[in-house]
C-alpha positions as CSV (number, residue, x, y, z in Angstrom):
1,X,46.0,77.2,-84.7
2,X,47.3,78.4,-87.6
3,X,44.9,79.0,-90.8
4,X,46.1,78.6,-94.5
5,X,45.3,81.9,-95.4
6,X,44.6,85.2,-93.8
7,X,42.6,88.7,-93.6
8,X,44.0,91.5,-95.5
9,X,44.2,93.3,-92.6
10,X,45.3,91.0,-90.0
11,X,48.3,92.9,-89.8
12,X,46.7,95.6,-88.4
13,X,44.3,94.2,-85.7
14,X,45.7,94.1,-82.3
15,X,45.3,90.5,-80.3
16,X,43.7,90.5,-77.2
17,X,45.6,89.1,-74.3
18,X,44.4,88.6,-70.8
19,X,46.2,88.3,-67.2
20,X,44.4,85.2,-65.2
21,X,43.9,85.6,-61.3
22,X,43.3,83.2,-58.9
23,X,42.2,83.5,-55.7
24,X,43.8,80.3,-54.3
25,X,42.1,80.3,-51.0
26,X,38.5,80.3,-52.5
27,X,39.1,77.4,-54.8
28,X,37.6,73.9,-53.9
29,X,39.6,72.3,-57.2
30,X,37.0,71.6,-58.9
31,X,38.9,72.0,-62.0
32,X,36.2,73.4,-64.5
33,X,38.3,76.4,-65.4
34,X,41.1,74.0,-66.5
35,X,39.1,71.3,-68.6
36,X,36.9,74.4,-70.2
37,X,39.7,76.7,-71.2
38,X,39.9,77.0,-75.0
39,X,43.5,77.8,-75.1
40,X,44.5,75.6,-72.2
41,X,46.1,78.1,-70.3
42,X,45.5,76.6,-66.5
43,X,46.5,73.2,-65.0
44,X,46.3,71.8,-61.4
45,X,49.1,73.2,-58.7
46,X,50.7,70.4,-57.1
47,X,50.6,72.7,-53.9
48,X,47.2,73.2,-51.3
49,X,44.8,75.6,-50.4
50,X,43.8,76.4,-46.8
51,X,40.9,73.8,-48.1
52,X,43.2,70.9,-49.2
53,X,42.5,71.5,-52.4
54,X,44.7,71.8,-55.3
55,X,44.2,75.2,-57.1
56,X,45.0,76.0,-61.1
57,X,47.7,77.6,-61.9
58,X,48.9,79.4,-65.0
59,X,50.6,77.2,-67.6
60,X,51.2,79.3,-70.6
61,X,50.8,83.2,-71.4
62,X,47.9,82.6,-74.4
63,X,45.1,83.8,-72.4
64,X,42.9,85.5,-74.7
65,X,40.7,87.1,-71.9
66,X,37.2,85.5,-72.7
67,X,36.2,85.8,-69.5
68,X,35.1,82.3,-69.7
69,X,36.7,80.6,-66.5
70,X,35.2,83.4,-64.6
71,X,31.9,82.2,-65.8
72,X,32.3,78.7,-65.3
73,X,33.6,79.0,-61.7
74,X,31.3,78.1,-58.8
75,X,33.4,79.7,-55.8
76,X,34.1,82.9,-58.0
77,X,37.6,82.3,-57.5
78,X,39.4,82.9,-60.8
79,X,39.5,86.2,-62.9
80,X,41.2,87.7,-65.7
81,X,41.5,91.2,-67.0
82,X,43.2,92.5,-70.0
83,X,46.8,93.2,-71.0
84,X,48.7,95.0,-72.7
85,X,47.8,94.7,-76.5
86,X,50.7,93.0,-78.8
87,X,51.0,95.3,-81.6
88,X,51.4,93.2,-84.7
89,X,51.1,89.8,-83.7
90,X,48.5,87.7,-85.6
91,X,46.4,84.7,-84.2
């Protein structure tokens, strides 16, 4: 989203940026991660799980690690932890 103006400082202030897991064989596709996700980072795999479900997969690198998916999942099968911090970059 882009903003029509911005912090004096936002030059300075690091964004956070998150790695998703997913821990394919514990999904049963119930897809709340994937309609929940603010930045619509995950999307249904075409492929199975030992279930015969079809797990998320990543889509896009704009995970801003808010832990939220992990929340939302029943089957605790999704996680993310942080990366590496993009000096510079602004939201």
């Amino acid at each position: 989203m882009k903003y029509w103006r911005l912090p004096l400082d936002a030059e300075g202030i690091p964004v956070v940026r998150g790695i998703v897991h997913i821990i394919n064989d514990r999904c049963k596709g119930c897809g709340y991660c994937i309609e929940f996700c603010p930045r619509e980072v995950l999307a249904f795999s075409k492929e199975f799980n030992k279930k015969g479900y079809h797990p998320p997969m990543v889509v896009s690198d704009g995970c801003l690690n808010c832990h939220y998916c992990e929340q939302l999942c029943p089957e605790f099968a999704i996680y993310s932890e942080e990366a590496e911090p993009a000096a510079g970059k602004v939201l």
